[in-house]
N, C-alpha and C positions, 0 to 999 in steps of 0.2 A: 615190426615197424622200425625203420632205419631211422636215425637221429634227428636229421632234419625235419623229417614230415613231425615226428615226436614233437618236435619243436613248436612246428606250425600249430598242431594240435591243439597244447598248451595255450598257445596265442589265442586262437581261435574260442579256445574256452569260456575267453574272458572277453570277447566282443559284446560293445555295450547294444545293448536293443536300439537305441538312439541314433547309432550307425548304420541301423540294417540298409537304407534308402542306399550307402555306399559303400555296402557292404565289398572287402576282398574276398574272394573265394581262391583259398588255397588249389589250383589242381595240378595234375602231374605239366598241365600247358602253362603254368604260371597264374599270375594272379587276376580275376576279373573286376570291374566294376557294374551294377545294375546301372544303365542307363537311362536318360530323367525319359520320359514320355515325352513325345509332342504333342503340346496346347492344339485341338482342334477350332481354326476360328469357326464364327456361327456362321459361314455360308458351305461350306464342307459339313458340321454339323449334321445341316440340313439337308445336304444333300447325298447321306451316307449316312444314316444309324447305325449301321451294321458297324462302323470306326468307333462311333458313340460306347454302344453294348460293350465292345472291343476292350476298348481304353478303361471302361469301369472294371471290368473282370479281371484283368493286368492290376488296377488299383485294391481292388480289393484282397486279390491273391498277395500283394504288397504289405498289407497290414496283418495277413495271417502270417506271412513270414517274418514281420514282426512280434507277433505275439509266440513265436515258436522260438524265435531269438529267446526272450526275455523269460519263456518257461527254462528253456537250456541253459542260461545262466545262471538264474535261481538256482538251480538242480547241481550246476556242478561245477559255479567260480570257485568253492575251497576243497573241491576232491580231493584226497591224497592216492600218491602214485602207487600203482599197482592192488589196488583196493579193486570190488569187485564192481564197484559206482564206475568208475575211471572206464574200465571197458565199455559199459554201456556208456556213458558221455562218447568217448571215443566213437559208437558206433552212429550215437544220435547228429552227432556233427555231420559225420559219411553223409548220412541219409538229407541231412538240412542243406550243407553243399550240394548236392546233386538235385536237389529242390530247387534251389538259387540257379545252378545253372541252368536248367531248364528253362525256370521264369526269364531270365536274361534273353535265351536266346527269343524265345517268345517276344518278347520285347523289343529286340531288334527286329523280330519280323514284322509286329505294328509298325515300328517307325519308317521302315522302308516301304509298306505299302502305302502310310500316310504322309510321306514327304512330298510326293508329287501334287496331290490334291491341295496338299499343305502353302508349297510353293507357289501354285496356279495365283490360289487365293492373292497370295502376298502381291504377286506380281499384278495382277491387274489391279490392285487396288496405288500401287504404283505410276501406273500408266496412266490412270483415271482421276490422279492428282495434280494438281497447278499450284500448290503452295513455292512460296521462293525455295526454301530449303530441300527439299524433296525431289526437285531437278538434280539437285547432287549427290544423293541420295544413289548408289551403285544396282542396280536391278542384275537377279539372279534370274534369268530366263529359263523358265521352264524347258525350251528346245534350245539344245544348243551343238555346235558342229568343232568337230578339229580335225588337222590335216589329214589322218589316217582313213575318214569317212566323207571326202571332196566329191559333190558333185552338183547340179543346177538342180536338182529337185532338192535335196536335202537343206540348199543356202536359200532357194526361196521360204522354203519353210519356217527359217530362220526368223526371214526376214518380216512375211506377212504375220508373226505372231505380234510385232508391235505396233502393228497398226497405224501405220505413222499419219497418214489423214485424218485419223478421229481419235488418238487415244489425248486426252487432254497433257497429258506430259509434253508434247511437242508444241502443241497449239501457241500462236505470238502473242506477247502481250506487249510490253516495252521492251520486250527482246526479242529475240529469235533462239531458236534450239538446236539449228541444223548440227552443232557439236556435238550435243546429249544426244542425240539419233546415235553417230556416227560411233561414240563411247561406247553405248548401248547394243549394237548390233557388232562391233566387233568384239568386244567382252565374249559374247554367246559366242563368237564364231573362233574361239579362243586366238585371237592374234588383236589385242586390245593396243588402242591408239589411246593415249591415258586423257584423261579428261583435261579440255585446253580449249580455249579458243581459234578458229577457222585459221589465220594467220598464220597462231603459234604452231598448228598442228603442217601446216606446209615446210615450217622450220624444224620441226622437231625427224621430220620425215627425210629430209636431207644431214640431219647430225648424228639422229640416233634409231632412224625406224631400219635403215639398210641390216643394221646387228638385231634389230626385230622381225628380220625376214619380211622385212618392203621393200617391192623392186619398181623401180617408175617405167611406164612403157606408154607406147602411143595409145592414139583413143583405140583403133579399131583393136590391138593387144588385148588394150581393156576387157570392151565388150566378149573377145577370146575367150578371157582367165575367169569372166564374172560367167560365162557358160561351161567351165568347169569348174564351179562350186568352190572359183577361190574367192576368199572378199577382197573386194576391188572397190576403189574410192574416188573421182575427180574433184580437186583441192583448189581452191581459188583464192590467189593471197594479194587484200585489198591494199595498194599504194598510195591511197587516198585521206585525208584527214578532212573534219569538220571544221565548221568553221571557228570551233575555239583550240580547235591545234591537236587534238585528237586522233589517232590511227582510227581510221575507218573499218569496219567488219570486213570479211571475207565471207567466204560460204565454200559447205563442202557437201556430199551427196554422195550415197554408196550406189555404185554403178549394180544395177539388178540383171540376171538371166534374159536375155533377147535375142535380135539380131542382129548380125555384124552384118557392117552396111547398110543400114537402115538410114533411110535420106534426114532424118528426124535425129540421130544423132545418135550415142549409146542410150540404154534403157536405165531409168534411176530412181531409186526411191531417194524423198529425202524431207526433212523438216525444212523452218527455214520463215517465209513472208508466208508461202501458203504449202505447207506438209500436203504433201502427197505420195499415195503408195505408188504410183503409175506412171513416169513421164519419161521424156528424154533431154537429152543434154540441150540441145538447140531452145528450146521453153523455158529452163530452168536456168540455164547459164548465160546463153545467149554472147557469148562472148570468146576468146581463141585462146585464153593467155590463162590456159587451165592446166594443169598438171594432174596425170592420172596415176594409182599406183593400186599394185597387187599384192598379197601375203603368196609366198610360197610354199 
């Protein structure tokens, strides 16, 4: 046994029971930690026992590795060196390490099966809320897309998992959402327009979205780059105030997979006065003084 590991040994001897949950496991790869479990909510639950059974068996195998802890310390926090106790500690560690790592990676393997189930959950319970707060609230999309994987099948994918005609997250009340759409579905499509107002975000596109890889192109370009599965946006920036002095809204809409040329205009999904998964520019906008842009 070369000095360091001696060292570690020593350390390791004296690990209290109390720490087993984070626990370091000395090994020739460096040091581990057991990671926590994911909380399954009760609609995953439900709909997977087999996660359920899972997750107890991971828990309870946790408490026996505490109680092997806390036998191992009793046994041999005051060993002296080179005694005949010392070896056997020595060897009981071996064997408890290589226990822990086990359970660890087991444990990563739960979590990565139940992340996605995990996530579903989160996210539509997101979608299906209209609380004021929760609109700002950043949604982790289950599907999500980045430049390496561009194409109209994959960004529709994207796009109908938000459901943007019925998922209550967009629906108007005193406001409109068409921003929170457009946050939301670029986030997933990793080339994110940060959360801002319709306006802001025409401005923001001309100061800082060019070094975010947005390039502005005509409509029918649009319709182009949005049929190869790049996210593409039409931006309308309101010049208008109410009448107590006010900046008036704008509106913006992510141009969706269709046809170029289409008499109807490009194809768009978007939130807004009335969210819809299905339309085109000429219904929605209805007007000329629109700016379109693409991620790269």
């Amino acid at each position: 046994m070369n000095a360091t590991n001696f060292v570690r040994l020593k350390i390791l001897h004296r690990v209290s029971a109390a720490l087993v949950a984070v626990l370091l496991v000395a090994t020739a790869a460096g040091a581990q930690s057991i990671p926590a479990l994911l909380v399954l909510p009760e609609e995953v639950a439900a709909a997977d026992p087999g996660l359920v059974r899972w997750r107890a068996e991971l828990m309870t195998e946790r408490d026996r590795l505490r109680a092997q802890s806390a036998s191992h310390n009793a046994r041999c926090r005051a060993v002296q060196d080179g005694t005949a106790l010392e070896g056997e500690c020595a060897a009981s560690r071996s064997q408890f390490n290589a226990a822990v790592n086990q359970h660890i990676e087991r444990s990563r393997i739960f979590n990565s099966r139940a992340e996605a189930p995990v996530r579903q959950v989160k996210f539509q319970k997101l979608l299906q809320s209209h609380k004021g707060d929760d609109h700002y609230v950043a949604i982790d999309a289950p599907l999500v897309n980045d430049p390496s994987n561009r194409n109209a099948y994959e960004y529709g994918r994207v796009l109908h998992q938000f459901d943007v005609g019925k998922s209550e997250r967009y629906q108007r009340d005193l406001h409109t959402y068409c921003n929170i759409f457009v946050w939301d579905v670029t986030r997933a499509m990793k080339a994110e327009i940060p959360l801002m107002k319709a306006n802001e975000i025409e401005g923001w596109l001309h100061s800082k979205g060019k070094d975010q890889g947005w390039r502005r192109i005509d409509p029918r370009g649009a319709q182009e780059m949005s049929d190869k599965g790049r996210p593409t946006i039409a931006v309308w920036k309101n010049l208008g105030f109410d009448k107590e002095g006010h900046p008036m809204h704008g509106h913006v809409s992510m141009i969706r997979p269709g046809s170029v040329g289409d008499p109807r205009g490009d194809a768009i999904a978007a939130a807004g006065a009335s969210p819809v998964d299905a339309s085109h520019m000429k219904k929605d906008f209805r007007r000329d003084d629109v700016q379109y842009w693409y991620h790269d």
